[in-house]
Legacy VTK file of the C-alpha trace (Angstrom):
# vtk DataFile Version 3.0
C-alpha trace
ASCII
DATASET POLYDATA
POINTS 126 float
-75.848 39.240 -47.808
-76.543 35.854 -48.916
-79.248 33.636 -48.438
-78.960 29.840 -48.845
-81.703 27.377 -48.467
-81.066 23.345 -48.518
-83.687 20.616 -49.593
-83.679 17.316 -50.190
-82.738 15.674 -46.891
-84.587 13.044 -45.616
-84.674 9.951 -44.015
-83.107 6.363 -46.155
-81.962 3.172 -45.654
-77.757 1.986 -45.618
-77.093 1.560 -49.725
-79.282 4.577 -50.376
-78.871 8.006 -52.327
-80.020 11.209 -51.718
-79.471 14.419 -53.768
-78.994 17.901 -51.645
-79.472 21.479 -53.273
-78.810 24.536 -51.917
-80.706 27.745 -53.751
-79.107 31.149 -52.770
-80.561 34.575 -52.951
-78.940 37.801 -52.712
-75.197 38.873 -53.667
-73.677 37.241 -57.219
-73.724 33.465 -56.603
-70.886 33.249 -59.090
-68.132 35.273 -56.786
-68.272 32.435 -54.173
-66.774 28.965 -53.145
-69.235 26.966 -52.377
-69.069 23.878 -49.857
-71.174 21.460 -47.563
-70.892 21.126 -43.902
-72.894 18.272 -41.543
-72.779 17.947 -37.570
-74.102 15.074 -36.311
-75.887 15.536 -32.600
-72.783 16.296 -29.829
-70.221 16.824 -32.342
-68.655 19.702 -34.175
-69.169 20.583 -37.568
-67.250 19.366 -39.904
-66.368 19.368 -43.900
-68.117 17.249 -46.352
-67.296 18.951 -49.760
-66.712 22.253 -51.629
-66.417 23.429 -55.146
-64.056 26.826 -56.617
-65.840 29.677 -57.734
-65.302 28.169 -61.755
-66.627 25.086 -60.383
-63.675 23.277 -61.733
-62.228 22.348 -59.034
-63.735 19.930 -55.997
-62.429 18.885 -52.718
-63.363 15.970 -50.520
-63.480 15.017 -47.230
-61.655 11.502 -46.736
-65.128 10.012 -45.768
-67.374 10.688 -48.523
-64.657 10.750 -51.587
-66.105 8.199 -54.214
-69.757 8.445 -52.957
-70.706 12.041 -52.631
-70.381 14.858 -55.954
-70.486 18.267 -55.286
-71.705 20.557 -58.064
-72.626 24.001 -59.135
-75.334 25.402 -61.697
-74.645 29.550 -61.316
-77.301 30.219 -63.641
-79.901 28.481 -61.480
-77.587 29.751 -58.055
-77.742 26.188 -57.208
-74.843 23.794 -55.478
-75.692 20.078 -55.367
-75.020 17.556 -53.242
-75.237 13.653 -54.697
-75.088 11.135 -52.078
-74.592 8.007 -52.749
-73.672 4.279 -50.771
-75.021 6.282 -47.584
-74.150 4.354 -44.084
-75.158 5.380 -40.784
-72.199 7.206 -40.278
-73.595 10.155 -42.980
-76.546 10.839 -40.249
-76.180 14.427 -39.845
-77.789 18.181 -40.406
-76.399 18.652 -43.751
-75.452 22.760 -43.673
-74.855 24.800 -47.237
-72.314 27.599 -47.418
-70.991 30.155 -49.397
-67.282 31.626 -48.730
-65.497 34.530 -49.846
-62.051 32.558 -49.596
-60.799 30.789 -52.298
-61.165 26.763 -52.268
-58.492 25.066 -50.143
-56.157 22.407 -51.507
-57.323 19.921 -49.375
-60.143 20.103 -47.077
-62.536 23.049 -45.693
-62.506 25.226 -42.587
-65.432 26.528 -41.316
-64.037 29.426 -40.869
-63.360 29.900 -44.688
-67.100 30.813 -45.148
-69.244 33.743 -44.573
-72.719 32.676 -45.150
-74.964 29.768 -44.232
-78.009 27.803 -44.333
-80.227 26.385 -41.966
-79.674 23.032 -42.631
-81.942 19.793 -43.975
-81.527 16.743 -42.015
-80.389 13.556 -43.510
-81.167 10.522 -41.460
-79.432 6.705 -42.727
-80.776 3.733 -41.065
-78.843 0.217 -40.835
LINES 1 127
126 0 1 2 3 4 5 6 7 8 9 10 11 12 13 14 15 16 17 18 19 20 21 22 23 24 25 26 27 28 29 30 31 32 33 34 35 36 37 38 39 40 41 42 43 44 45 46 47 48 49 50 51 52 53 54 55 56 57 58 59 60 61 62 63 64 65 66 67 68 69 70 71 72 73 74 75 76 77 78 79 80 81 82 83 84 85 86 87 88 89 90 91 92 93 94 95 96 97 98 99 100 101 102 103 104 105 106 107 108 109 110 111 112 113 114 115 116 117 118 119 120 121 122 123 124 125
């Protein structure tokens, strides 16, 4: 069992940055992919970013490559989520999870990952 907890979501205007973290508790943070999921009121959840179990290794979704930077800090079992040139389009529950799998070549499934948080809001006003 692992248990993930996300901060740093909050409320900013278009241009803005935020930084996300995600603490986890519980198994070996080290033996997991790591990624970031949002869902946005009405709509599914979908892929922001994840990061390989060495952290050397990072995949983007097409809409946040260049702004957003996904990290990892196993010693403080900590992924990070930079945010940067945020539009209103980035409005969304921002969700941290940790996955078994191995990272994909391109993209992330939901499916791919076996634990999650409850989520920290980020909210981008025009």
């Amino acid at each position: 069992q692992v248990v993930l907890v996300e901060s740093g979501g909050g409320s900013v205007q278009a241009g803005d940055s935020l930084r996300l973290s995600c603490v986890a508790s519980g198994r070996t943070f080290a033996g997991f992919t790591m990624g970031w999921f949002r869902q946005a009121p009405g709509l599914e959840r979908e892929f922001v970013a994840a990061i390989s179990r060495s952290g050397n290794r990072a995949v983007y979704a097409d809409s946040v490559k260049g702004r957003f930077t996904i990290s990892r800090d196993d010693a403080k079992n900590r992924v990070t989520l930079q945010m940067n040139g945020l539009t209103p389009d980035d409005t969304a529950k921002y969700y941290c999870a940790a996955g078994l799998a191995p990272l994909r070549a391109v993209g992330g499934e939901v499916r791919d990952f076996n634990f999650w948080g409850q989520g920290t809001q980020v909210t981008v006003s025009s």
